[in-house]
N, C-alpha and C positions, 0 to 999 in steps of 0.2 A: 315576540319576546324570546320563544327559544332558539329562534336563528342568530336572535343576536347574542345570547349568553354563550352557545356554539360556538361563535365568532368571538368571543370574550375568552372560551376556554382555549381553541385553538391560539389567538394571540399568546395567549401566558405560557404554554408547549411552547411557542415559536420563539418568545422572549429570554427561556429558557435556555433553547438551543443555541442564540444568539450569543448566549452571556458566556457557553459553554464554549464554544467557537473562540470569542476573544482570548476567553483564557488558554486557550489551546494556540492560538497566535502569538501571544505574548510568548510564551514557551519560547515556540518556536524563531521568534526573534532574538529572544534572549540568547539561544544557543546560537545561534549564528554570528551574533556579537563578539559571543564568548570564545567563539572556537580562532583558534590560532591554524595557518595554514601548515601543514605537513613537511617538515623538512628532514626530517630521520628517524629514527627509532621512536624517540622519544613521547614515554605515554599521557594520554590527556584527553581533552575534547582539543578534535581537527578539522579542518577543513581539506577538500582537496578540489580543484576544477579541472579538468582534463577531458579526454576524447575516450571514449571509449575501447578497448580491443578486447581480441580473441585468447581467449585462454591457450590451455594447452590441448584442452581436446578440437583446437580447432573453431571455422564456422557449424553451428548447429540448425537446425531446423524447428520453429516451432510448431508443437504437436495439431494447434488447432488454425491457425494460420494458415499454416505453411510458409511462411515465412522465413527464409534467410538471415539469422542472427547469431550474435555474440550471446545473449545470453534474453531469460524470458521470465515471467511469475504468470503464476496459473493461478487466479482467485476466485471463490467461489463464494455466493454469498446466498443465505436461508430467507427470503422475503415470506410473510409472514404478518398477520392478524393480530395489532395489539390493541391494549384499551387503554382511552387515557381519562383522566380524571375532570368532568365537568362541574359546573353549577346542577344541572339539571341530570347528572347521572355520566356516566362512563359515553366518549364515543369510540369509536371503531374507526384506528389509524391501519397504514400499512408501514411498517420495516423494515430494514435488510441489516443482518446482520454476519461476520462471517465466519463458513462452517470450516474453510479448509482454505489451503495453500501452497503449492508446489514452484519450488526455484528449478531451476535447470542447473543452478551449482553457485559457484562465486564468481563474483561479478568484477571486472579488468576496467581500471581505470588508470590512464599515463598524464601526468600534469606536464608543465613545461620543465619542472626539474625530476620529480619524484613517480616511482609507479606504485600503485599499492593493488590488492585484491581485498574487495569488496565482500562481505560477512552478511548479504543484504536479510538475514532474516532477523525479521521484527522491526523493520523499515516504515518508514513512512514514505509512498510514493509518489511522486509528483511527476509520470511521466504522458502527461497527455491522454487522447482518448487512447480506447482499446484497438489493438489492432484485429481481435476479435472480440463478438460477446451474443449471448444467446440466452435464452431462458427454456431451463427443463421444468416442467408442471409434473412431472412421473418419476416417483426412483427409479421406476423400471424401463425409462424410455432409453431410446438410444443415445443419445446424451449423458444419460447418467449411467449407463452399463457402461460407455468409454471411460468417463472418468473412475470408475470403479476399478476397472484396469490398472487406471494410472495412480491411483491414490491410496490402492493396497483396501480397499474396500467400499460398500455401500454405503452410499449418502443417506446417513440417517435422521428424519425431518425434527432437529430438538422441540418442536412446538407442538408435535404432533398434529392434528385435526385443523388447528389451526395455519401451519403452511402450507403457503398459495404456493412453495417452487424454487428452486435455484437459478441465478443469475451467475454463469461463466464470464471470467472476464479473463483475455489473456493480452500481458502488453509485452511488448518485443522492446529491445535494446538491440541496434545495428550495427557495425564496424564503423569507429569514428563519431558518434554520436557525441554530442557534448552533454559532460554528467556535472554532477554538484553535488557533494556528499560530505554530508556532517556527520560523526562518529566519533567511537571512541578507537585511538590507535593500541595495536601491539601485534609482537613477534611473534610469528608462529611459522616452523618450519622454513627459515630464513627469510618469509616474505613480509614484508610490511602489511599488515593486513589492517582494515577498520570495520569493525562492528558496533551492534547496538551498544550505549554509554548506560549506564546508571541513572534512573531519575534525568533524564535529557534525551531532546528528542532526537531521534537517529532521521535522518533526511539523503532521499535519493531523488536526485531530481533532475530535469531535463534546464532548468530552468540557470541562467547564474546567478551570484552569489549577489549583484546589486540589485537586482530583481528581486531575486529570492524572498528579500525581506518583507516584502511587500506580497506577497503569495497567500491567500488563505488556507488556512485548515481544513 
């Protein structure tokens, strides 16, 4: 009886997450719908398809790779001891949630007409696996004294006693790569630039636009 009420509670968590999922899809179709593709200044939700390139400082290196790129996001995420709510009492999930985040700068994207630069913070990513990823169990392991370096301080564990550890995750963008980015457009320093939109999902993705729809969350 209590494996199966277990199995009952987990189901309703999962049914949960399920529902939560769709509606985060929808979203995400809607905007894609909605967005018109980028042809000039002009402000709104856009699209844009194009290749990736190199900014002005050039090819970069990413920090935990090594890797050869145009541009990179550094994610870090607090895995961690929740509880969730049974028939038969609380059980004991694990989550990851994220603690931090570092771009390498803005992100260069040329379509077949238009170029714009890329705003990618508060993106929603869709670009494949990691080109790196690790797990620190120690603030104080070497892993997390590098990121300390780079993140202008100590990974603090919000959960305290409760977290299991950090999850590194770093994904590379290459010279040429094909993008897919839904945003909002405007001017800033003559460049055409897109950033995150209002209440709409901001989308960076490897993936294109007729695919795209069809992507989960």
């Amino acid at each position: 009886m209590y494996a199966l009420m277990t199995l009952l509670a987990a189901g309703v968590e999962a049914g949960a997450g399920a529902v939560s999922k769709r509606v985060g899809t929808a979203r995400r179709r809607r905007a894609i719908h909605k967005a018109e593709p980028v042809t000039d200044a002009t402000t709104g939700l856009r699209e844009v398809s194009g290749r990736a390139t190199a900014g002005p400082a050039g090819l970069i290196v990413a920090p935990f790779s090594g890797r050869s790129c145009v541009w990179y996001a550094l994610t870090v995420f607090e895995q961690y001891h929740a509880w969730r709510p049974g028939p038969l009492g609380p059980t004991k999930v694990v989550r990851n949630t994220k603690a931090a985040e570092q771009l390498s700068g803005p992100l260069y994207v040329t379509g077949e007409t238009v170029a714009v630069r890329v705003d990618a913070r508060g993106a929603k990513f869709e670009l494949g696996e990691p080109a790196f990823s690790a797990f620190e169990d120690s603030p104080s392991g070497p892993l997390a004294i590098r990121l300390a370096a780079m993140l202008g301080g100590r990974l603090r564990p919000r959960h305290r006693e409760r977290t299991l550890g950090f999850i590194v995750e770093e994904h590379v963008v290459t010279a040429d790569d094909p993008l897919y980015v839904v945003g909002q457009t405007r001017t800033e320093l003559g460049d055409l630039v897109i950033g995150k939109p209002t209440m709409q999902p901001f989308i960076v993705s490897r993936t294109p636009a007729v695919q795209a729809v069809g992507v989960q969350d």
